[in-house]
C-alpha positions as semicolon CSV with decimal commas, in nm:
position;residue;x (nm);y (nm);z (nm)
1;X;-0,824;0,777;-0,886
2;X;-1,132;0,555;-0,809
3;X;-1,167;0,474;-1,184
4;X;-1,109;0,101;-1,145
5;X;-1,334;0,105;-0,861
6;X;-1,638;0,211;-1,063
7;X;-1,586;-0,085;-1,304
8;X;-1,577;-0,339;-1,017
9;X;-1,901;-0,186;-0,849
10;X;-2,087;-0,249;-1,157
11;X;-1,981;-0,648;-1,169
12;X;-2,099;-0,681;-0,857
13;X;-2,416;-0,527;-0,968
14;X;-2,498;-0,838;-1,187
15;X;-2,624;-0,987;-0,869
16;X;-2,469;-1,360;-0,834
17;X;-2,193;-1,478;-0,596
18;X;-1,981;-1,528;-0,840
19;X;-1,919;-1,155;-1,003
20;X;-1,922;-1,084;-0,632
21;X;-1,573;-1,313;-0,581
22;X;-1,434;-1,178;-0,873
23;X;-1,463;-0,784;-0,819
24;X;-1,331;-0,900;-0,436
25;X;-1,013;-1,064;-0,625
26;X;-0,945;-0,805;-0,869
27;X;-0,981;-0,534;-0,633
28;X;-0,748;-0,694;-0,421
29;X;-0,485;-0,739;-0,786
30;X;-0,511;-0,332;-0,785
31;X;-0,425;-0,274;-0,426
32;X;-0,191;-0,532;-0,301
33;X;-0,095;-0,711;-0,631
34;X;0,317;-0,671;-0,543
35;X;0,208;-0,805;-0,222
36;X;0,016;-1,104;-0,279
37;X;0,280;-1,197;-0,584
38;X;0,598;-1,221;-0,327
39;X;0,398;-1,415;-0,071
40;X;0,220;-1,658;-0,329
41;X;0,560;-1,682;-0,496
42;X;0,752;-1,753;-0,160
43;X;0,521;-2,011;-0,102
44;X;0,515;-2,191;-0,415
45;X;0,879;-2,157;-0,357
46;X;0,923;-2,318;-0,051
47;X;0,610;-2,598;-0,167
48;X;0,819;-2,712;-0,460
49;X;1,187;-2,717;-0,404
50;X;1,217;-2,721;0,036
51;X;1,359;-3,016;-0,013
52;X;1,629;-2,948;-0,327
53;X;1,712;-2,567;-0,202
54;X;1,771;-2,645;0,176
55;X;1,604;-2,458;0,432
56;X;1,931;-2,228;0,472
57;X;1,892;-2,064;0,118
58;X;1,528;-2,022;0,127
59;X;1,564;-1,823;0,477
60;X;1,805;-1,602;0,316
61;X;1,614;-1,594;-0,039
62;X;1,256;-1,501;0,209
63;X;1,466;-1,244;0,414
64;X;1,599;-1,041;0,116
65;X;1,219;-1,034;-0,095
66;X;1,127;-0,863;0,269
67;X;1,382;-0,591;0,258
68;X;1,287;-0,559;-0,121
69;X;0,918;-0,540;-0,050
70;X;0,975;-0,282;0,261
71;X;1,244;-0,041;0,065
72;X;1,055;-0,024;-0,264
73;X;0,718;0,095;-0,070
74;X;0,908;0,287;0,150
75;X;1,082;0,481;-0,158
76;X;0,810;0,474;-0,416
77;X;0,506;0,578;-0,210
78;X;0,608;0,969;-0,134
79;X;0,649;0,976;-0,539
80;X;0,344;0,762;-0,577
81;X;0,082;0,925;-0,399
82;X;0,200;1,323;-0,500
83;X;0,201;1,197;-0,910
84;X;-0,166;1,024;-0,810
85;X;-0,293;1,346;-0,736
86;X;-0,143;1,520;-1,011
87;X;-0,319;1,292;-1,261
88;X;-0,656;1,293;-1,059
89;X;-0,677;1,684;-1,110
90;X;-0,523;1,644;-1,447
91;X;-0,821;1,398;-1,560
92;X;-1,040;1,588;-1,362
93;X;-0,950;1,927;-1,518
94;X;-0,928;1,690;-1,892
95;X;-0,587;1,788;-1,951
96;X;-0,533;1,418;-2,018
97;X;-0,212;1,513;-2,247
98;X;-0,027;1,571;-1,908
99;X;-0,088;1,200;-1,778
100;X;0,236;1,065;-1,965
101;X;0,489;1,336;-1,851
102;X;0,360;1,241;-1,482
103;X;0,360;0,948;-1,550
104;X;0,690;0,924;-1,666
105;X;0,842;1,165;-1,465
106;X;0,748;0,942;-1,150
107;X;0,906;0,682;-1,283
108;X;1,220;0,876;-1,372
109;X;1,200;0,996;-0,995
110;X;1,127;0,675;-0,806
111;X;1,389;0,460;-0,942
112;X;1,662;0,758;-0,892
113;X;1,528;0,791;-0,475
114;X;1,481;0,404;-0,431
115;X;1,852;0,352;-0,528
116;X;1,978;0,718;-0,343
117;X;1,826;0,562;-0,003
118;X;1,853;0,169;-0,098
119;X;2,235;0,188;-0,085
120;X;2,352;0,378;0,200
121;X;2,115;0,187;0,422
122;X;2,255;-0,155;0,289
123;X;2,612;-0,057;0,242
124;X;2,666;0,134;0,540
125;X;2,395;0,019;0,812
126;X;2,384;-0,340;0,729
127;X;2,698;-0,420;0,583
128;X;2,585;-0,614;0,253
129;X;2,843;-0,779;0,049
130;X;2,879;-0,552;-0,284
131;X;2,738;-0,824;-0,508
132;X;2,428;-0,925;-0,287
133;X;2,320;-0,464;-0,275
134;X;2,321;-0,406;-0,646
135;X;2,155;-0,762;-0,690
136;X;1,867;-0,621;-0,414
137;X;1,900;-0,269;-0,581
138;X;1,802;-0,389;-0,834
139;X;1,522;-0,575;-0,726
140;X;1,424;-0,286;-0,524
141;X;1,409;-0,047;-0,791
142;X;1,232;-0,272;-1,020
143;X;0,938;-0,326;-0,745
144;X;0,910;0,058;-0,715
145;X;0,839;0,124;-1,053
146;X;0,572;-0,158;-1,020
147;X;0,416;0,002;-0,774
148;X;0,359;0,348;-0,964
149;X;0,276;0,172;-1,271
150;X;0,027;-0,033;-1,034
151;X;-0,134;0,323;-0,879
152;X;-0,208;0,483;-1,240
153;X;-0,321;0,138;-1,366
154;X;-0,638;0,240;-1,146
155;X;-0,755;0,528;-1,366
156;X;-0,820;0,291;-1,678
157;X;-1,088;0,088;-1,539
158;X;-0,934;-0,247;-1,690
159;X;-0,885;-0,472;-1,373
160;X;-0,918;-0,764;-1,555
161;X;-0,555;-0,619;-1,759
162;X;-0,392;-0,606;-1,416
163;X;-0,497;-0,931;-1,259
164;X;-0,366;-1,134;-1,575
165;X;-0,041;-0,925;-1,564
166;X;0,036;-1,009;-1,213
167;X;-0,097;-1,392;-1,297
168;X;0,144;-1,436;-1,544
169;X;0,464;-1,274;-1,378
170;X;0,386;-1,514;-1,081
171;X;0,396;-1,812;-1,336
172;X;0,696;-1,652;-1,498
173;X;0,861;-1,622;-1,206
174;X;0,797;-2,011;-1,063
175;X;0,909;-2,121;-1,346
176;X;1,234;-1,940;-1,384
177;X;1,301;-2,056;-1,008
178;X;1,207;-2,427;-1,088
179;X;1,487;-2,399;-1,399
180;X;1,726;-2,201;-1,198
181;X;1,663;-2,441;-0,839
182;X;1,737;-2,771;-1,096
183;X;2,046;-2,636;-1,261
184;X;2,212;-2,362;-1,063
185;X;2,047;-2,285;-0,732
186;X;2,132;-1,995;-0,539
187;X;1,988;-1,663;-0,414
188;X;2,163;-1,488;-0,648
189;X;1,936;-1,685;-0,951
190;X;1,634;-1,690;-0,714
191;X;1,575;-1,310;-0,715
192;X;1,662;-1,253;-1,061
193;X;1,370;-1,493;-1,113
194;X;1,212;-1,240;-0,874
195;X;1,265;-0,939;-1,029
196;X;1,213;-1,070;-1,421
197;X;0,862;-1,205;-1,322
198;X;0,792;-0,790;-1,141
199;X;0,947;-0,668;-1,465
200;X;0,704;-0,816;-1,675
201;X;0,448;-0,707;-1,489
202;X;0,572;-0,353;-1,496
203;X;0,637;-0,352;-1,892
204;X;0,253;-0,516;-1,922
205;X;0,115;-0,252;-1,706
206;X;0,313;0,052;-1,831
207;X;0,210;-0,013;-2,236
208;X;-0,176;-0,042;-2,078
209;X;-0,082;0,298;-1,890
210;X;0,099;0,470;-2,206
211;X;-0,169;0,375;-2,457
212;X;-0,461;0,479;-2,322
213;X;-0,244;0,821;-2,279
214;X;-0,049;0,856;-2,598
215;X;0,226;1,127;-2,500
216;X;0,276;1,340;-2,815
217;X;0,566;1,511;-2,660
218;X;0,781;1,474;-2,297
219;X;0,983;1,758;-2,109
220;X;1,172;1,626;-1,791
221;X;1,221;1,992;-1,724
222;X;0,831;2,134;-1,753
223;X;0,767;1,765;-1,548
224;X;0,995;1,904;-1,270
225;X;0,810;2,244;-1,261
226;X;0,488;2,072;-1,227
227;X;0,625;1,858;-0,983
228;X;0,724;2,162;-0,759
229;X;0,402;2,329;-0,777
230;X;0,250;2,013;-0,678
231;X;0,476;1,961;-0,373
232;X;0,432;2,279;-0,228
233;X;0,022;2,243;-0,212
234;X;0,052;1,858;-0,169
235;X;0,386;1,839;0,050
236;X;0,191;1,660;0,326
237;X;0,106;1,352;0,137
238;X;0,437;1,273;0,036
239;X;0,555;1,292;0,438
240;X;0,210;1,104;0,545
241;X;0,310;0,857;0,272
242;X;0,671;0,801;0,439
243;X;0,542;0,821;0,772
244;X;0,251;0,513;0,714
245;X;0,518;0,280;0,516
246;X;0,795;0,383;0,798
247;X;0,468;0,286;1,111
248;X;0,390;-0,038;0,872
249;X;0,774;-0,105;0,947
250;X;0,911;-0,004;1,254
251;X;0,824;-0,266;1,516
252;X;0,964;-0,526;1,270
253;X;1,289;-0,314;1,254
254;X;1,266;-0,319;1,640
255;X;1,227;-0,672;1,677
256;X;1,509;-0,749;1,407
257;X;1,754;-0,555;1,661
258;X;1,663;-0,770;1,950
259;X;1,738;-1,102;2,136
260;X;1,426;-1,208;1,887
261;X;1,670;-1,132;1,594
262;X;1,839;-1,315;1,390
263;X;2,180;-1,230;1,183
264;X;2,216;-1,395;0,838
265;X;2,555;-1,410;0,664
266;X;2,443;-1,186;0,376
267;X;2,409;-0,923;0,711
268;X;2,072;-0,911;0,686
269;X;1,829;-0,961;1,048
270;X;1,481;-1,100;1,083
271;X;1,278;-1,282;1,349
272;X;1,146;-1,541;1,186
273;X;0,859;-1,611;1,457
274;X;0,731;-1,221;1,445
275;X;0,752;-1,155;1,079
276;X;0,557;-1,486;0,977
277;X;0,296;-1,395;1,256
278;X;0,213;-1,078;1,139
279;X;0,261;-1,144;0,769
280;X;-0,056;-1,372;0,831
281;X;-0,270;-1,161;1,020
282;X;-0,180;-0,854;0,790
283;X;-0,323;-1,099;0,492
284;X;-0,679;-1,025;0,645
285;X;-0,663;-0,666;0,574
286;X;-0,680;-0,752;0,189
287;X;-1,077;-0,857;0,152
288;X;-1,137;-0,537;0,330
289;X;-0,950;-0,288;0,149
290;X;-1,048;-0,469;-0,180
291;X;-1,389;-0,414;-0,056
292;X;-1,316;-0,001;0,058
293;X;-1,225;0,014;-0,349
294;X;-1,541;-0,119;-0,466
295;X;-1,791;0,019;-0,268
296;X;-1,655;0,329;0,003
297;X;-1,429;0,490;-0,258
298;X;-1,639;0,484;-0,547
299;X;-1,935;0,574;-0,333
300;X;-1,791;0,840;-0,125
301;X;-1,659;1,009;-0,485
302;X;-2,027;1,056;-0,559
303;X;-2,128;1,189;-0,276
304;X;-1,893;1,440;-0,227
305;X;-1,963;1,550;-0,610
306;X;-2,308;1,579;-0,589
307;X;-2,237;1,816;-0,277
308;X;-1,944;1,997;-0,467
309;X;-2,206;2,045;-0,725
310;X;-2,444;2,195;-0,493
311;X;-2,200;2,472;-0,380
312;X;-2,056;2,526;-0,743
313;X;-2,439;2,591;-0,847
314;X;-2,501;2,825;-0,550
315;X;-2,738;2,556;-0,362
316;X;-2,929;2,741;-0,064
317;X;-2,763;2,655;0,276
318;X;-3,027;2,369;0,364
319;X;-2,910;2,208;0,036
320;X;-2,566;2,215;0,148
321;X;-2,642;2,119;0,493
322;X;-2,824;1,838;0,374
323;X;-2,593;1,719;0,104
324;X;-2,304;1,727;0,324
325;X;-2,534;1,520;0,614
326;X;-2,594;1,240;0,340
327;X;-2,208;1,238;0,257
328;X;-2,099;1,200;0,640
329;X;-2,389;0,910;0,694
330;X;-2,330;0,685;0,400
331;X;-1,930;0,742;0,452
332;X;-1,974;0,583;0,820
333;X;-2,249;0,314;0,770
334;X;-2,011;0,193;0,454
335;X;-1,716;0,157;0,670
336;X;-1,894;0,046;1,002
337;X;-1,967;-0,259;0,766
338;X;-1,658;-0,292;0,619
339;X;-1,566;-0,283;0,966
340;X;-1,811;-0,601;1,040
341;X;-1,668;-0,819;0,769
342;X;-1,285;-0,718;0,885
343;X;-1,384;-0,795;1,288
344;X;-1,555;-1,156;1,157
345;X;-1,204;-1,247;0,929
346;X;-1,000;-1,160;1,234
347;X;-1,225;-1,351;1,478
348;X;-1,193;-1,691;1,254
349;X;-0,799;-1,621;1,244
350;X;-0,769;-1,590;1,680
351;X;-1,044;-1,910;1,696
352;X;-0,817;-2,113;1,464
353;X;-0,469;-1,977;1,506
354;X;-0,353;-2,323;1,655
355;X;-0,457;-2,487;1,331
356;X;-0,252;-2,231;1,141
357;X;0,037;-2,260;1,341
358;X;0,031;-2,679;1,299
359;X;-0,030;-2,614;0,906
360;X;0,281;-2,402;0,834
361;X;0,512;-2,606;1,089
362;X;0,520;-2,283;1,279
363;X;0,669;-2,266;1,647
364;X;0,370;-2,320;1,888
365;X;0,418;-2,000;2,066
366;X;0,331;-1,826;1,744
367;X;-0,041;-1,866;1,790
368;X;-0,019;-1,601;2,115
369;X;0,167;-1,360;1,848
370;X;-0,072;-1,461;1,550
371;X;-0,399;-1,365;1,788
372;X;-0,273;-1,026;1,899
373;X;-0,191;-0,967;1,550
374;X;-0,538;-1,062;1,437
375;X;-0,679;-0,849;1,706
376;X;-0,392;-0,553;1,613
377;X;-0,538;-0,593;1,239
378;X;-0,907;-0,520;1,329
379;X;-0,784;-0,169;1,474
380;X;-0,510;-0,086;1,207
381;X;-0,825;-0,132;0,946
382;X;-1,029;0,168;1,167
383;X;-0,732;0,364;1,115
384;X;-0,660;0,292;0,739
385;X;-0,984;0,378;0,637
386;X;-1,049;0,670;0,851
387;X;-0,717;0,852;0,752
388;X;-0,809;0,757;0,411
389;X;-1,163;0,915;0,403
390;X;-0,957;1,216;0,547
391;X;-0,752;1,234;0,181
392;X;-1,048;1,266;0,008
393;X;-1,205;1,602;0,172
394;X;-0,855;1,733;0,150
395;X;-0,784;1,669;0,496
396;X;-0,430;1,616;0,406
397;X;-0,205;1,766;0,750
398;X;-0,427;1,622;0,985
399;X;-0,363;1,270;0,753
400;X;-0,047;1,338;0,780
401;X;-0,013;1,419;1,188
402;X;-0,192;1,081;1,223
403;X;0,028;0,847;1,032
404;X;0,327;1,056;1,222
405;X;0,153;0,967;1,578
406;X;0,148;0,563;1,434
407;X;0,459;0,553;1,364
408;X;0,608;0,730;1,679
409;X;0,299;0,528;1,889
410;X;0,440;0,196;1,722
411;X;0,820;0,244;1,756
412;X;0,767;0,379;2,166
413;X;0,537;0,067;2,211
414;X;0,686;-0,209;2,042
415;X;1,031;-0,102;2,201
416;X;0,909;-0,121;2,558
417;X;0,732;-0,490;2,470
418;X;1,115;-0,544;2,458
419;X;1,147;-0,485;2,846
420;X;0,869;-0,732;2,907
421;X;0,864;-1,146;2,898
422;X;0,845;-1,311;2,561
423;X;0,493;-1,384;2,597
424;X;0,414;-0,993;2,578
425;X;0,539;-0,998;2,160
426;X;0,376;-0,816;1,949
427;X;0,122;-0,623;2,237
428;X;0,287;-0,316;2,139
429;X;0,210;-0,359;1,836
430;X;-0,140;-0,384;1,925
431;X;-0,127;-0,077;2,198
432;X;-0,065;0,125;1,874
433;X;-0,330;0,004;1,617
434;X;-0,563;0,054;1,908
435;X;-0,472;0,386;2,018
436;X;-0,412;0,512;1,641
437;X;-0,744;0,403;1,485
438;X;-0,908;0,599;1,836
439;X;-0,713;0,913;1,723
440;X;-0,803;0,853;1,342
441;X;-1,195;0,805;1,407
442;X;-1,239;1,123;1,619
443;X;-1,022;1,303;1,350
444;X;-1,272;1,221;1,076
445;X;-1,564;1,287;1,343
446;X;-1,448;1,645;1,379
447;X;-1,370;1,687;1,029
448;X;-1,718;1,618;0,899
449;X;-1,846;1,852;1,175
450;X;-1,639;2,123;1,008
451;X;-1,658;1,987;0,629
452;X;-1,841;2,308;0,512
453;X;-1,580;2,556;0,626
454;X;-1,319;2,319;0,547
455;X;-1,448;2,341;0,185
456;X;-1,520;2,704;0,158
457;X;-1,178;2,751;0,313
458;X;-0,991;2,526;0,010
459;X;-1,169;2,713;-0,245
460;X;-0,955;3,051;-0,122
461;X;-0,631;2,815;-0,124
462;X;-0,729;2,731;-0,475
463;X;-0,710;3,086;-0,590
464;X;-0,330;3,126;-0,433
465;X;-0,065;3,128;-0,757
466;X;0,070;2,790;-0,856
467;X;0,266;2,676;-1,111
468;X;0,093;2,363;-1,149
469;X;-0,279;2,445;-1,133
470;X;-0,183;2,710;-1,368
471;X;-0,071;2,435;-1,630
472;X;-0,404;2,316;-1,563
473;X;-0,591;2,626;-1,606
């Protein structure tokens, strides 16, 4: 739903620097808004009580909000990105009444898979103590159910709404830890801070969400049916979805299970040195993607109307042609500079890597992983976008076969890095980013080649029974 998007493009249309800045910050609120709250709240964090919390707690405090941050997108983006279409054809078609029950019914969903596959993998692969799982459980499942309430925030065009939310839940949040780090410090009171300053955010977001679609009436059971006509047109974004989080993932899980790792008493592993370094150059895919809202989203949606609308009003074949000509150019100049400004961000980051490393007391072989991971970020951008552009002609198995060949390319790479010297960290990494985004731009190639048949061909899938587009016929 590029709803938000269309808003943002017309503040930047008021022509100073300054509306420029602030469509860049709220766009980047609506994508990575979760995100940006953990690390801007670790790092107040560790800024104002280091030196009262001991370095010990903090680790262990730092290494849980990971976990949280990995298993909630891991669990919530399958349900996520199946009840984001649902509500795209359901505004599309105007059946806005059946926003809440998806709405809703995701919700219902997420938080009952996020704890189903939080758990085992705690309890029985990492051997948590009981009282530190349902404490990250919990966590987890509140984080989930900000990310869905995040995704359909996007449809209401009030980015101003979500970028105070997260603003004040990040306040909330320091403060509870200041209280809690001057009376009774622990990690237990630290992510219940956490998760009450996510909470908020969730409630804030939800009543924007529920308002602007009243739900007269809700049926769990008529939401499941929906659901299941859904899944069987839309199964592949739901397995693309786990396969991109699981890619984003993997070579950190690899790392964690090496001489690089480190065991914590709650039974937790990181590697401190790898997860920092990539954490930072993974930062510089924000201004981009904030950028892809505003102006290759919103774009791209109205360009591939206006040639929709040509075939739907029985355009010649030249119109066509040309309409779909104009779509494919403007989709690749857009992200070729896109493209530009991410290749210029990652370039400062290599060029002054040493002065990050000396900044955040980092180790000083950190700046070798922090440049390949700068260099890694450039390519995982190409892919990002390209897959992306691939969802939006309906593209959705060869989306899907792509994130699948990242994650296998990132697991088989970063574990053979592991039978190289220590200098060689994080190259596999890069191998993959490279080789993906190579794969994902001649996938898109080929697909606009083949966009009108592609079309013509959905419009006989679209005729197939389904339970779902028959509630919104």
């Amino acid at each position: 739903m590029a709803g938000i998007g269309f808003e943002l493009q017309r503040l930047t249309h008021k022509g100073d620097l300054s509306s420029h800045i602030r469509a860049v910050f709220h766009a980047s609120m609506v994508i990575a808004g979760p995100w940006l709250m953990f690390i801007l709240c670790v790092l107040f964090i560790s800024l104002l009580t280091e030196q009262k919390l001991g370095l010990p707690l903090l680790t262990g405090f730092r290494t849980k909000l990971i976990y949280i941050l990995g298993l909630s997108l891991l669990t919530s983006a399958p349900v996520l990105i199946i009840a984001i279409r649902m509500a795209s054809d359901a505004i599309y078609f105007r059946k806005f009444h059946l926003i809440p029950q998806i709405y809703l019914g995701a919700l219902y969903v997420c938080a009952l898979v996020t704890a189903i596959v939080s758990a085992p993998i705690l309890i029985m692969l990492l051997n948590v103590p009981l009282h530190d799982v349902i404490s990250i459980i919990v966590s987890c499942v509140i984080a989930s159910l900000l990310w869905i309430a995040l995704g359909f925030s996007s449809s209401l065009q009030n980015y101003r709404s979500v970028s105070l939310s997260f603003a004040t839940g990040l306040l909330l949040t320091v403060a509870l830890i200041i209280y809690s780090t001057a009376h009774s410090p622990s990690e237990f009171h630290l992510l219940g801070a956490f998760s009450l300053g996510f909470l908020l955010c969730f409630i804030w977001l939800s009543t924007e969400v529920l308002f602007t679609f009243p739900a007269s009436h809700y049926s769990f059971t008529t939401t499941l049916t929906y659901v299941a006509g859904a899944m069987k047109r839309y199964w592949p974004l739901a397995l693309a979805a786990i396969f991109n989080i699981s890619a984003l993932w993997v070579d950190k899980v690899i790392i964690w299970q090496s001489a690089e790792g480190q065991l914590l008493p709650s039974g937790l592993r990181h590697a401190p040195a790898y997860d920092s370094s990539i954490f930072i150059a993974q930062l510089l895919l924000i201004p981009p993607l904030a950028l892809f809202l505003i102006e290759a989203e919103t774009n791209f949606f109205r360009n591939f109307r206006s040639y929709i609308q040509t075939i739907t009003g029985h355009g010649t074949l030249v119109e066509i042609r040309e309409k779909s000509e104009n779509l494919k150019t403007e989709a690749i100049y857009t992200l070729g500079r896109i493209t530009l400004i991410q290749l210029a961000l990652c370039a400062l980051l290599v060029l002054f890597s040493p002065m990050v490393v000396e900044s955040l007391n980092f180790e000083y072989r950190q700046a070798a992983i922090i440049r390949i991971a700068a260099i890694s970020v450039l390519f995982q951008f190409l892919f990002f976008a390209a897959s992306t552009t691939l969802i939006f002609i309906n593209k959705n198995m060869e989306n899907m076969l792509l994130q699948l060949a990242f994650l296998l390319l990132n697991a088989s790479c970063t574990y053979a890095t592991l039978y190289l010297p220590r200098e060689y960290l994080g190259f596999g990494y890069f191998v993959a980013c490279l080789t993906a985004s190579f794969l994902a731009v001649a996938t898109l190639q080929n697909a606009f080649r083949k966009l009108d048949q592609h079309i013509f061909f959905q419009a006989r899938l679209s005729l197939r029974p389904n339970t779902w587009y028959e509630a919104l016929r």
